[in-house]
N, C-alpha and C positions, 0 to 999 in steps of 0.2 A: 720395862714392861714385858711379863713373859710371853710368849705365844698364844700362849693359852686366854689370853686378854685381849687377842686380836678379832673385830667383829668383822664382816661378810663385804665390808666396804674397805678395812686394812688390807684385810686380802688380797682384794682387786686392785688396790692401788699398788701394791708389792706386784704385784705379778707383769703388771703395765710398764712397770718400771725395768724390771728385770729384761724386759724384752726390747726395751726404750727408754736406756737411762737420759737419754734428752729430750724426753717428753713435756711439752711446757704442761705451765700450770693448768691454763685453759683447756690443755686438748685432755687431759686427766682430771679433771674437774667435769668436764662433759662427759667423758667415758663412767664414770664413777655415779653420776648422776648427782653431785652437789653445784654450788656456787663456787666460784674462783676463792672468794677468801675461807671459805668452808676447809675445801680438799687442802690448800697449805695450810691452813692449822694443824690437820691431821699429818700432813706430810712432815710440820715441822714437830711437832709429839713424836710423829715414828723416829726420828732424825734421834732428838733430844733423850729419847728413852734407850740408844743403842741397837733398836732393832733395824733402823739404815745405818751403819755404821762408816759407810762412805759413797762413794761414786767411781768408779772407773773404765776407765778404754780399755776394749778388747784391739789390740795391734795384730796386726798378721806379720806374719817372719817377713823378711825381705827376700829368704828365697826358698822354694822347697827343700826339704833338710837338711838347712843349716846350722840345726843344733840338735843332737842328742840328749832323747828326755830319759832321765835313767829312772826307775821306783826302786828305792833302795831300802831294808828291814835291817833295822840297828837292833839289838838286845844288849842292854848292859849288864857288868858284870855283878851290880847289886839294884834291887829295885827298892831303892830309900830315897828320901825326900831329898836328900842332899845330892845324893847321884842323879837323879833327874834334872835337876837345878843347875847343877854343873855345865852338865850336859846342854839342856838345854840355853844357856849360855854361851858358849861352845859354838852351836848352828847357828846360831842367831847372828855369829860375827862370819859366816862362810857364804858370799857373796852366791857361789853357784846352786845354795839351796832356795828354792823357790815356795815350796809348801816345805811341814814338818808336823807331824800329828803324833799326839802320846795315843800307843794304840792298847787294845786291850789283842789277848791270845799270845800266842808263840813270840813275836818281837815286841819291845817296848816303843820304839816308834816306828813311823814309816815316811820317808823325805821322798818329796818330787826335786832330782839334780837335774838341772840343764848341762851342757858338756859341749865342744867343739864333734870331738870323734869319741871312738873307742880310746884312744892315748892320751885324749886331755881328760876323760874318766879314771883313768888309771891315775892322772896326776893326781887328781882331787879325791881319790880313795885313799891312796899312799900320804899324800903329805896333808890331808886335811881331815877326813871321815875315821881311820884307823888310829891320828893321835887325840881325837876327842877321850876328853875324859869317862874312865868306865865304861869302854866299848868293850866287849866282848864278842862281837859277833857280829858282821857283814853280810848281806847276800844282796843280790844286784840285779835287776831284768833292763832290759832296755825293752823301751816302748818301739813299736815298729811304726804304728804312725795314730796320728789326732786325732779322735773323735770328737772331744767335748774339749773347746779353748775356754779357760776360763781368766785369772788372774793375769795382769803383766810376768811375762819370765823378766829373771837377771842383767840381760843381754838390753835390756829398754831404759832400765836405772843407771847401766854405765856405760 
């Protein structure tokens, strides 16, 4: 279903949710202004159509700055279908990438790494981000601290 097919009551129900993803049926149902089996049919359409694509826990660290978020801009060395592919095959197997997004401008992607410190970053540029296939190009910010938590980091999955 694209967005664009979302009516004035999807919306709401997206937004309640996002704020309260363990919102029951009933208390979204009344917020929304429909019947209990009304709003889960809607809710199970949004589900089935890919635009709730899952549910998950926002976790807090265990302790303040116990992991270093790096944002890190990859450029490769050809931008072909094949090098991207590669590529992104590649991240997909490196535990301490948490996001990864094909970007448009100056870098072809842009990775959110989680890290111990500064030297467990260096491990994971050295022996993991610089032998990915068709890199060309690194550059590295460390985040100084959180604004917006969104997805589980690495450090939850293992």
């Amino acid at each position: 279903m694209p967005n664009s097919a979302l009516d004035a009551l999807d919306r709401k129900l997206l937004r309640l949710l996002r704020a309260d993803g363990r919102m029951s049926n009933a208390a979204l149902a009344a917020a929304i202004g429909l019947s209990p089996s009304a709003c889960l049919r809607r809710l199970r359409m949004l589900e089935a159509s890919g635009v709730i694509r899952g549910y998950t826990a926002i976790i807090e660290e265990p302790a303040p700055q116990a992991r270093s978020v790096v944002i890190v801009q990859i450029t490769l060395e050809k931008q072909t279908e094949e090098a991207f592919n590669r590529f992104e095959a590649a991240v997909r197997r490196c535990p301490e990438v948490c996001e990864c997004y094909l970007m448009t401008g100056a870098a072809d992607y842009q990775l959110r790494v989680e890290a111990r410190d500064a030297a467990d970053y260096e491990r994971i540029h050295k022996e993991q981000l610089s032998r990915m296939p068709g890199v060309a190009r690194i550059q590295s910010a460390f985040a100084i601290r959180t604004v917006v938590h969104g997805a589980a980091p690495a450090w939850v999955e293992g």
